[in-house]
C-alpha positions in Angstrom: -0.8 47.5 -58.9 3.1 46.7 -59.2 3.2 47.7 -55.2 0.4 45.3 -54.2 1.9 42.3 -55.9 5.4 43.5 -54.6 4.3 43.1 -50.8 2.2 40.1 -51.7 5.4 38.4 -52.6 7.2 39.9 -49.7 4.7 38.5 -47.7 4.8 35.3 -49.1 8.6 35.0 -49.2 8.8 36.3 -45.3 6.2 33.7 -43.9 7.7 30.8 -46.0 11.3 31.5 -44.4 10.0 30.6 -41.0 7.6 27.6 -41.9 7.8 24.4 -40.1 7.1 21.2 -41.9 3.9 19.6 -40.6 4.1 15.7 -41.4 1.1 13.8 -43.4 -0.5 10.9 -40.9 0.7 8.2 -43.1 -0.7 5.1 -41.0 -3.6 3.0 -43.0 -4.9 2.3 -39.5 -9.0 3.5 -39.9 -8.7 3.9 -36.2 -6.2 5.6 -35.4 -6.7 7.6 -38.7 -10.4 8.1 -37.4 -8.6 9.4 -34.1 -6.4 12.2 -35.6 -8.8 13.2 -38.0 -10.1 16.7 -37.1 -6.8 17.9 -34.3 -4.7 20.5 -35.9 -1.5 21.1 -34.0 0.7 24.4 -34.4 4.2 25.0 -33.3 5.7 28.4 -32.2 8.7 29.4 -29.7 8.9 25.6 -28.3 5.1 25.4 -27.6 3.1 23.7 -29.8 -0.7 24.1 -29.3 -3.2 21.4 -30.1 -6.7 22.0 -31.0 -8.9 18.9 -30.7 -11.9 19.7 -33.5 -12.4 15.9 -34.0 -14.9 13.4 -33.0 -13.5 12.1 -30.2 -11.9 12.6 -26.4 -8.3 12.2 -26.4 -6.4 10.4 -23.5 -3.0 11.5 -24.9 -1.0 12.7 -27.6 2.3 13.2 -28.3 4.1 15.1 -31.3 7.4 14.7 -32.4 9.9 16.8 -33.6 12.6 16.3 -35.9 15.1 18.6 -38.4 15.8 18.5 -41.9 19.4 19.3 -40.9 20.4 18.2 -37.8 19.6 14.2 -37.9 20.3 14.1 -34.2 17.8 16.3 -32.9 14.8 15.3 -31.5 12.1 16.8 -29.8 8.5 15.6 -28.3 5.1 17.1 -26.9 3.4 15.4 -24.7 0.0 15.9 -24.1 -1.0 13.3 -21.0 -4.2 15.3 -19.4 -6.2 14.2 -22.3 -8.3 16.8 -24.4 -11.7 17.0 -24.7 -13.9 17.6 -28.1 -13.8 21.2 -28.9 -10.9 22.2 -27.0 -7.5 23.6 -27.3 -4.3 23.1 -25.2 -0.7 23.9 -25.0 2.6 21.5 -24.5 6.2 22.3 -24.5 8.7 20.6 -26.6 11.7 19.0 -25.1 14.5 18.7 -27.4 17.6 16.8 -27.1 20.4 16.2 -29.2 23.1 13.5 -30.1 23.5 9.8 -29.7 23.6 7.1 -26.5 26.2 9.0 -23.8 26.7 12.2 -25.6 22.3 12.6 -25.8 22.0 16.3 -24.2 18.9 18.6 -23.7 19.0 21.7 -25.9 18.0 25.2 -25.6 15.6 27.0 -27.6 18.2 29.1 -28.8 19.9 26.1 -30.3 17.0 25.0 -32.4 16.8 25.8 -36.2 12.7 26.5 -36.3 12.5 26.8 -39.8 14.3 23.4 -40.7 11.4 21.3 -37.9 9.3 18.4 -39.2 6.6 18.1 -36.7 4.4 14.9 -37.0 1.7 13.0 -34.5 3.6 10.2 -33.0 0.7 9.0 -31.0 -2.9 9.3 -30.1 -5.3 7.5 -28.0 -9.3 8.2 -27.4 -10.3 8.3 -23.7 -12.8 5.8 -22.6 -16.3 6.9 -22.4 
């Protein structure tokens, strides 16, 4: 018994290490909060893949990125092909850092995953 809660708490303490923040939609918009409802969005590697399990066709989405540390980092996913009702697709994120001149694209290898807030920065229904 002592074994099983042991590695449950490994467990717990190994996956919460690597854990992004995923932002609340905090707009009192009823459309664009009836837009968002139903897409989940996960981030992994620089990829973030978007699942679209709401009641509507997407024209575009884009997803932000931002640290808890670094407050000049920024990163976005764009998702321009538009998504259809059911299905999934996958975007890269393009980070940058620092201000006006010194603004710079960074690696992967740069980026502090576990210290990410990722939050929907837009979304727009296709016409029918």
């Amino acid at each position: 018994m002592k074994k099983i809660v042991l590695a449950s708490l490994l467990l717990i303490a190994g996956i919460s290490g690597y854990a992004q923040t995923y932002q609340r939609v905090n707009s009192k918009n009823k459309t664009y909060l009836a837009t968002v409802k139903g897409l989940t969005y996960t981030y992994k590697d620089g990829i973030i893949t978007l699942k679209n399990n709401g009641n509507y066709n997407l024209a575009t989405v884009s997803i932000i990125a931002s640290s808890k540390v670094d407050s000049t980092l920024f990163g976005i996913a764009l998702f321009e092909e538009g998504l259809k009702i059911g299905k999934t697709d996958k975007a890269t994120v393009y980070f940058t850092g620092g201000h006006g001149k010194d603004t710079h694209e960074l690696s992967l290898k740069q980026i502090d995953e576990k210290n990410l807030v990722l939050s929907f920065d837009k979304a727009a229904r296709a016409q029918r």
